[in-house]
Backbone as a chain_set.jsonl record, in Angstrom:
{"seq": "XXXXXXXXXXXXXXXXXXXXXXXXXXXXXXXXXXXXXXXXXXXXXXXXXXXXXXXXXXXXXXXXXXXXXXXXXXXXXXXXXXXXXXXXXXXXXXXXXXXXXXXXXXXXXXXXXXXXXXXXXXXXXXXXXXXX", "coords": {"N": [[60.57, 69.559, 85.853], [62.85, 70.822, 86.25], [61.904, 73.738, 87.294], [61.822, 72.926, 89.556], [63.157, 74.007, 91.839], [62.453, 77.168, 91.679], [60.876, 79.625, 93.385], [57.481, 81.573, 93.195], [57.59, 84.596, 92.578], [56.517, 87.287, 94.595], [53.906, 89.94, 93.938], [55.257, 92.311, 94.061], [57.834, 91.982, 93.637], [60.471, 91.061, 91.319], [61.905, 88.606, 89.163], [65.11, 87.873, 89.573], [67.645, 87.057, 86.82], [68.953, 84.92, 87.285], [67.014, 83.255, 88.065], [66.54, 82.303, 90.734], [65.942, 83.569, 92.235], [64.327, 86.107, 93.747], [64.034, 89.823, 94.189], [62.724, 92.402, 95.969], [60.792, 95.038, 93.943], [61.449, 97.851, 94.113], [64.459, 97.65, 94.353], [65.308, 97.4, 91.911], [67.307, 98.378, 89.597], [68.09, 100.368, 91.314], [71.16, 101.037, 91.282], [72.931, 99.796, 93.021], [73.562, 96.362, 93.084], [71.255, 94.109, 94.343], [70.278, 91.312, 93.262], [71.862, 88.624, 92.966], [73.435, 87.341, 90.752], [73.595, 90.163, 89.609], [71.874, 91.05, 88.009], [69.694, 92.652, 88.067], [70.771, 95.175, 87.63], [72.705, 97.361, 85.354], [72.764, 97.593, 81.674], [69.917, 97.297, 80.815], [68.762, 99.021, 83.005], [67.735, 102.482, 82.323], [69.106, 105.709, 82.682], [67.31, 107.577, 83.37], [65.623, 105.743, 85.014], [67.275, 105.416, 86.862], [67.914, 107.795, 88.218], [65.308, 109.099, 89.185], [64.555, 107.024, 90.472], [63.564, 106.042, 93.915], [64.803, 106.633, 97.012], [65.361, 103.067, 99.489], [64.229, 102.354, 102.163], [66.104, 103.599, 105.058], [68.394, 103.956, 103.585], [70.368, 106.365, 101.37], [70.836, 108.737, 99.121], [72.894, 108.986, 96.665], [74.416, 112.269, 95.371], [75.625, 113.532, 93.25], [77.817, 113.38, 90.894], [77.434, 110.375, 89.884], [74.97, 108.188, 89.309], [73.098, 109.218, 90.72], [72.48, 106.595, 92.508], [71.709, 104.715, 95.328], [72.582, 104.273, 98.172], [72.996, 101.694, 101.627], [72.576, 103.815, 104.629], [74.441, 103.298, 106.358], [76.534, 102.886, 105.468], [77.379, 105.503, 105.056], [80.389, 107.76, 105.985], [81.449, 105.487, 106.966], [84.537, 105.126, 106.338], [85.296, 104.26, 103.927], [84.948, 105.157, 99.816], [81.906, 104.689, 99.021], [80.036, 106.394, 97.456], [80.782, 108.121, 93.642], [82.235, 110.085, 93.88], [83.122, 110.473, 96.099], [81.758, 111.288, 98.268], [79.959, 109.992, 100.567], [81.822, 109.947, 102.042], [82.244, 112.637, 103.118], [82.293, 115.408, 104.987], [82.412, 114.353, 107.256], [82.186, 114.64, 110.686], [84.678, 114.654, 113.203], [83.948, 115.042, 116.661], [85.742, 116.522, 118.874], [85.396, 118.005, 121.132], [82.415, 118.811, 123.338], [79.072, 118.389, 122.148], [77.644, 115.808, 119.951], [75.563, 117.4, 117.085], [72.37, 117.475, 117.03], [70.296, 114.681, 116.138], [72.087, 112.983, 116.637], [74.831, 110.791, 118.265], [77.577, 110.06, 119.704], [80.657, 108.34, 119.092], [82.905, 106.139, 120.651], [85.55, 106.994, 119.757], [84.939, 109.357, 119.034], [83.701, 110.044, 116.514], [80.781, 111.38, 114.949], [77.422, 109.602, 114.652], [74.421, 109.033, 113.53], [71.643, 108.985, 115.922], [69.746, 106.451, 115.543], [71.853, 104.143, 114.668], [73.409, 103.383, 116.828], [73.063, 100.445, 118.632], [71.782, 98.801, 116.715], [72.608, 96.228, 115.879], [74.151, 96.455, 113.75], [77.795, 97.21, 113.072], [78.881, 100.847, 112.639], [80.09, 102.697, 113.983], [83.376, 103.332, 113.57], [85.191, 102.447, 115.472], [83.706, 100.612, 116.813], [81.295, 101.109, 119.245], [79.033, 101.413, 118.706], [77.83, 99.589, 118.731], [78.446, 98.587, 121.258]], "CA": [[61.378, 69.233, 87.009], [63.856, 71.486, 86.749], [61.579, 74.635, 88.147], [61.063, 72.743, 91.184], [63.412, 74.601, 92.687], [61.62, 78.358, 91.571], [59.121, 80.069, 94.075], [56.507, 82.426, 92.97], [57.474, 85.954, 93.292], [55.432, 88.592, 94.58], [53.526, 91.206, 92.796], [56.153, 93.395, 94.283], [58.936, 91.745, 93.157], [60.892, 90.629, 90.194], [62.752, 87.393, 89.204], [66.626, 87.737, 89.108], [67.877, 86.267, 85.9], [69.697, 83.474, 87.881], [65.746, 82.633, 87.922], [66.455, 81.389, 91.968], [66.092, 85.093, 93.705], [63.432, 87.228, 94.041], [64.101, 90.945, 94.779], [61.841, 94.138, 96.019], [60.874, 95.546, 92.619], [61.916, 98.733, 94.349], [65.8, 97.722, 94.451], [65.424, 96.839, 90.458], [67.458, 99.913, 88.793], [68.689, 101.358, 91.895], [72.898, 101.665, 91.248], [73.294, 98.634, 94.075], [73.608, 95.052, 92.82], [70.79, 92.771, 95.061], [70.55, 90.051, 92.532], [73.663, 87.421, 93.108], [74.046, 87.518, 89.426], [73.817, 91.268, 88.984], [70.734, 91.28, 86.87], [68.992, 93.517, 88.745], [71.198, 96.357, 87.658], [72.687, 96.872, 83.975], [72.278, 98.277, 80.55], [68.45, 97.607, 80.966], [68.482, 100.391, 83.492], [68.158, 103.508, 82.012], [69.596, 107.015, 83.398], [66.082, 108.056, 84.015], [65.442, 104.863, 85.967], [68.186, 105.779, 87.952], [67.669, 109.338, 88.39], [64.25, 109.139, 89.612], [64.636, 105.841, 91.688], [63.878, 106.419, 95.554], [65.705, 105.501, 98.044], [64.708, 102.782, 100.224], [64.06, 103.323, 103.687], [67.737, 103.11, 105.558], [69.232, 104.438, 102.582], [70.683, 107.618, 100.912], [71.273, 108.692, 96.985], [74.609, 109.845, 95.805], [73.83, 112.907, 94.398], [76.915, 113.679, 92.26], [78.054, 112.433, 89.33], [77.249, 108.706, 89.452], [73.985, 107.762, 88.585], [72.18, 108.923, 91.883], [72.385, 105.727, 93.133], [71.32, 104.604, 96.518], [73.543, 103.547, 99.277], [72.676, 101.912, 102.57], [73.097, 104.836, 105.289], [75.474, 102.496, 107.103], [78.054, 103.076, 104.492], [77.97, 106.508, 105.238], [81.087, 108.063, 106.911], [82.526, 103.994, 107.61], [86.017, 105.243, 106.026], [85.78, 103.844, 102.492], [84.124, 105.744, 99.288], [81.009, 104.374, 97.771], [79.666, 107.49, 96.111], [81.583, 108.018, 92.744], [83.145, 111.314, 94.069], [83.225, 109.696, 97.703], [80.527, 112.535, 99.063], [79.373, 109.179, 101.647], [82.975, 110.222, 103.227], [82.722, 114.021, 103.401], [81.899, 116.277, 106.679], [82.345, 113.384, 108.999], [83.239, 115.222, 111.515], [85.362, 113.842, 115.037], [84.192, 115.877, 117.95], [86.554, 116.137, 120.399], [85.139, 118.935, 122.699], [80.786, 118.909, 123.212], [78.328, 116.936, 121.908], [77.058, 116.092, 118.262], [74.338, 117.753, 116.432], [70.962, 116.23, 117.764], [69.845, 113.647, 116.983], [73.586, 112.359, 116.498], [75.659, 110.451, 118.855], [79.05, 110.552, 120.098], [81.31, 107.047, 119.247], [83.545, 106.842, 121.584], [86.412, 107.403, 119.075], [84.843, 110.647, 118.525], [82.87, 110.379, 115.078], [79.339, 111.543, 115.168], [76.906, 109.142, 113.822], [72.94, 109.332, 113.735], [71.214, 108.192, 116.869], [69.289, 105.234, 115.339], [72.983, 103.538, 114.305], [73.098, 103.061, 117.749], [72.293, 99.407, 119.06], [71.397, 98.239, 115.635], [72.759, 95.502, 115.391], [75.385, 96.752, 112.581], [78.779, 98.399, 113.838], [78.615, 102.132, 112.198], [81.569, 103.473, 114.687], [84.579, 102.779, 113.181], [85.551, 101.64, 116.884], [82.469, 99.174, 117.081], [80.838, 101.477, 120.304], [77.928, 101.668, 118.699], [77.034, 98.271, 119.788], [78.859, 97.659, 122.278]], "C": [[62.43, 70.306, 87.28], [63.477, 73.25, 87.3], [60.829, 74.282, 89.061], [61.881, 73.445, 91.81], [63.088, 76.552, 92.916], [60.839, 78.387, 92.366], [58.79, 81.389, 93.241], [57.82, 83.768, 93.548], [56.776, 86.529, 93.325], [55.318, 89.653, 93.796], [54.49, 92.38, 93.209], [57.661, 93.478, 94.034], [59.149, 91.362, 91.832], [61.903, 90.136, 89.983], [64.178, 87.693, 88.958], [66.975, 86.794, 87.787], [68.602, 84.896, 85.936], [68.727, 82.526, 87.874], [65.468, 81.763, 89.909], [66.435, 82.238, 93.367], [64.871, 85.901, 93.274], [63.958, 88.39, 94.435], [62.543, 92.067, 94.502], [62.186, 94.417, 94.392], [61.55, 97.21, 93.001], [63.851, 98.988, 94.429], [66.005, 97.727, 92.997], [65.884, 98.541, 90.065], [68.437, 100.896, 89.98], [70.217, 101.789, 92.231], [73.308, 100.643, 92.262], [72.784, 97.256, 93.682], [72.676, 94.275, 94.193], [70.737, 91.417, 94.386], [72.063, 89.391, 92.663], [74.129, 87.688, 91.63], [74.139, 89.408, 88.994], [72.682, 91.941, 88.04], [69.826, 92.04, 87.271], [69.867, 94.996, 88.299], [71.901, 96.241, 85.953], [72.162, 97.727, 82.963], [71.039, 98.334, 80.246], [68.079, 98.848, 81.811], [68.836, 101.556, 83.244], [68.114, 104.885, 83.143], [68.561, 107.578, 84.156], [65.574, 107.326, 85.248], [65.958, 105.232, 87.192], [68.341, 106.889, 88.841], [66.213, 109.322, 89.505], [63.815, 107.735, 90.469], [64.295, 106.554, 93.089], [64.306, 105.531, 96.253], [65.527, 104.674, 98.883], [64.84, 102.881, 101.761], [65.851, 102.579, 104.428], [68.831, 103.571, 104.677], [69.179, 105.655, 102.101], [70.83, 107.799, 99.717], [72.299, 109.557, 97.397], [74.172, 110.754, 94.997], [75.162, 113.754, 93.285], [76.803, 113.646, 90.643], [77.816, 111.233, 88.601], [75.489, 109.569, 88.967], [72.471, 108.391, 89.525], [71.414, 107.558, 92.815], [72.543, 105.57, 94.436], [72.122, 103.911, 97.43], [73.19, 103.562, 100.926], [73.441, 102.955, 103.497], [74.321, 103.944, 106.286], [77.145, 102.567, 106.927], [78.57, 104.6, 104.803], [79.331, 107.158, 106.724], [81.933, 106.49, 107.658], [83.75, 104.277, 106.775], [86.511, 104.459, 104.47], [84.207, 104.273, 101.396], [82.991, 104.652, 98.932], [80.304, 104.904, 96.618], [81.229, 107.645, 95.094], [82.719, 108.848, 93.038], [83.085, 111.196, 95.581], [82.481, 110.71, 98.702], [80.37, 111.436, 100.14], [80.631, 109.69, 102.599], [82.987, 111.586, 103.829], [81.789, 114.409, 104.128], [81.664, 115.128, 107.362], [82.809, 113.632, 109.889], [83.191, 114.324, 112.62], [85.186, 114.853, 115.612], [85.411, 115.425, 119.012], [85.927, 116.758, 121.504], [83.656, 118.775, 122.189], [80.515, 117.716, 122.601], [78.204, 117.091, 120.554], [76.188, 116.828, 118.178], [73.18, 116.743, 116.576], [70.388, 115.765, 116.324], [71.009, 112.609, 117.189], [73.912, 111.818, 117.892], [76.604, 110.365, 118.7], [79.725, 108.659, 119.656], [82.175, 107.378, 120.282], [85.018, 107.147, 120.641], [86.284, 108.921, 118.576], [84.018, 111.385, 117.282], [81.492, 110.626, 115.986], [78.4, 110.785, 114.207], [75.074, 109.216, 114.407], [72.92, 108.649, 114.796], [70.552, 106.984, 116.967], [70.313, 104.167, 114.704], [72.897, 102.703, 115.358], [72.56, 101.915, 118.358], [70.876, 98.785, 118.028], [71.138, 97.304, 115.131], [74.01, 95.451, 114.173], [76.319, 97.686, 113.669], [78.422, 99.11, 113.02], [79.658, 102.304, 112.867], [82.526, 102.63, 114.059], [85.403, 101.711, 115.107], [84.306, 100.554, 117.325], [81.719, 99.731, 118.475], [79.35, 101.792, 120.16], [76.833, 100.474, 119.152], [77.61, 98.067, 120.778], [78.315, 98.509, 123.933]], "O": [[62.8, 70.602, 88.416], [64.394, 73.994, 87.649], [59.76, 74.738, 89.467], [61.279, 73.766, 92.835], [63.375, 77.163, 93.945], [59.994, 77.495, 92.438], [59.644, 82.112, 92.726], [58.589, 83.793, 94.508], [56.065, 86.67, 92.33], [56.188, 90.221, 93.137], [54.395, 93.424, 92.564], [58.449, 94.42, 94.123], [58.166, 91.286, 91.096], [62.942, 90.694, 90.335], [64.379, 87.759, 87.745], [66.466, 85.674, 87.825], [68.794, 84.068, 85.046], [68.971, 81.326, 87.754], [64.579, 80.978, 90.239], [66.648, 82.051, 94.565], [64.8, 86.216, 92.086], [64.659, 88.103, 95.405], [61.786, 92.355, 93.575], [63.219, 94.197, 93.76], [62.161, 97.749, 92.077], [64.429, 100.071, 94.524], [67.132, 98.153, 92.742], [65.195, 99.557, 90.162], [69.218, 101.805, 89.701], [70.541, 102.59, 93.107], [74.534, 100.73, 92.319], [71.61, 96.986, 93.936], [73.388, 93.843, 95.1], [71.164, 90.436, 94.994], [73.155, 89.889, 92.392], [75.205, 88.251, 91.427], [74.815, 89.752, 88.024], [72.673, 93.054, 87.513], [68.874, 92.023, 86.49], [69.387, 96.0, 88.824], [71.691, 95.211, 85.312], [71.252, 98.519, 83.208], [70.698, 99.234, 79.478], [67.214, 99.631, 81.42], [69.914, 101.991, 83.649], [67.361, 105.037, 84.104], [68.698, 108.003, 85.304], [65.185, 107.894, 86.268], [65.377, 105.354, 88.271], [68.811, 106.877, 89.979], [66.4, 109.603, 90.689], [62.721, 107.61, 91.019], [64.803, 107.654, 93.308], [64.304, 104.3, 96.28], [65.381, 105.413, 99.857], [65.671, 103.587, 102.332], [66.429, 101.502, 104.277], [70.017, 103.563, 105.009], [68.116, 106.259, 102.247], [70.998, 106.754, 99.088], [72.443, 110.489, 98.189], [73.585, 110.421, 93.968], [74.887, 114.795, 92.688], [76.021, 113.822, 89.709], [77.887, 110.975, 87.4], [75.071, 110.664, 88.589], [71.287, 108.192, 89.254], [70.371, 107.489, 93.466], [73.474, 106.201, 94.936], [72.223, 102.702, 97.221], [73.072, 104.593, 101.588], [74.655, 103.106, 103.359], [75.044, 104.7, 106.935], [78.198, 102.445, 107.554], [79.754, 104.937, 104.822], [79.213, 107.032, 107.943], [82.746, 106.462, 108.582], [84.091, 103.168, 106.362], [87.638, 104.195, 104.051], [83.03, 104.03, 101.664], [83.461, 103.606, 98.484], [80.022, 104.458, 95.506], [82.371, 107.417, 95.492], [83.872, 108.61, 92.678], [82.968, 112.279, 96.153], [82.777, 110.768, 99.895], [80.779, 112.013, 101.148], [80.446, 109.823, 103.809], [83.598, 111.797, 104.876], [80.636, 113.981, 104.085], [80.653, 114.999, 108.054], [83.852, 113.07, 110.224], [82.304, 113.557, 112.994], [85.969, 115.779, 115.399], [85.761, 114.416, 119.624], [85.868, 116.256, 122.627], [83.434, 118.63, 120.987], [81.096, 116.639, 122.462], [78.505, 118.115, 119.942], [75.742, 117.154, 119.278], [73.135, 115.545, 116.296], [70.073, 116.608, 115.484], [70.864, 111.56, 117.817], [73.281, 112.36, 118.799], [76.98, 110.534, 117.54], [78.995, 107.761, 120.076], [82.296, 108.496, 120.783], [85.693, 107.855, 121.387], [87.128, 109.564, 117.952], [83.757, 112.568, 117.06], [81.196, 110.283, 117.131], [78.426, 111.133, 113.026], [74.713, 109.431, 115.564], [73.777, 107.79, 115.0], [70.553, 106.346, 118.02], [69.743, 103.221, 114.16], [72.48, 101.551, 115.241], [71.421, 102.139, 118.767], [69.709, 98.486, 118.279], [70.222, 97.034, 114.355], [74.625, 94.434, 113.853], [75.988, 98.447, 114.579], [77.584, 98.599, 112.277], [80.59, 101.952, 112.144], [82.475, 101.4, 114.033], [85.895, 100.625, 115.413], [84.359, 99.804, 118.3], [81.383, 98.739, 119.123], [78.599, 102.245, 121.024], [75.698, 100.425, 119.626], [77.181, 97.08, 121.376], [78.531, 97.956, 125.011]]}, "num_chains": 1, "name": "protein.A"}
């Protein structure tokens, strides 16, 4: 009775130790907590794991000092570090005069952020112009 509330996971996934989450076996190891409990990340994942992880699609690796862990591209350039040595913050440049670098767009505050940010669904502009 008490794994009536367990579903099956897929051959592509693997059970969170909470035993009540499923994650992509591809997030397992990658420096970003998906499991609620955390168990997805951890002294089971070794350096190599981490190192040689890819990133999943929408996302970037920290290539620094951390672990090369993967951070959605969303994070990049939104005004607070997530890489260890805060690389997601650096060359964000504010145009003021011209346009971005193609395939970039303009916020209207001035940052340049990729063109698929853009009517996402997620803000990305620190001024929220990317949806709006």
């Amino acid at each position: 009775e008490d794994e009536a509330d367990c579903k099956a996971c897929t051959s592509d996934e693997r059970r969170c130790r909470n035993g009540h989450q499923c994650v992509d076996a591809k997030f397992w190891c990658d420096g970003f907590a998906d499991c609620s409990d955390d168990s997805d990340e951890g002294d089971h994942c070794t350096t190599i794991q981490r190192i040689i992880h890819q990133c999943p699609e929408e996302h970037v690796r920290c290539n620094s000092t951390s672990f090369g862990f993967c951070i959605p591209t969303s994070f990049l350039c939104d005004g607070t570090e997530n890489c260890v040595d805060g690389e997601d913050e650096k060359n964000c440049d504010v145009v003021t005069d011209g346009d971005c670098p193609s395939p970039s767009r303009r916020c209207l505050d001035g940052a340049c952020m990729p063109g698929h940010f853009f009517c996402d669904g997620e803000v990305d502009c620190m001024d929220g112009s990317d949806e709006s």
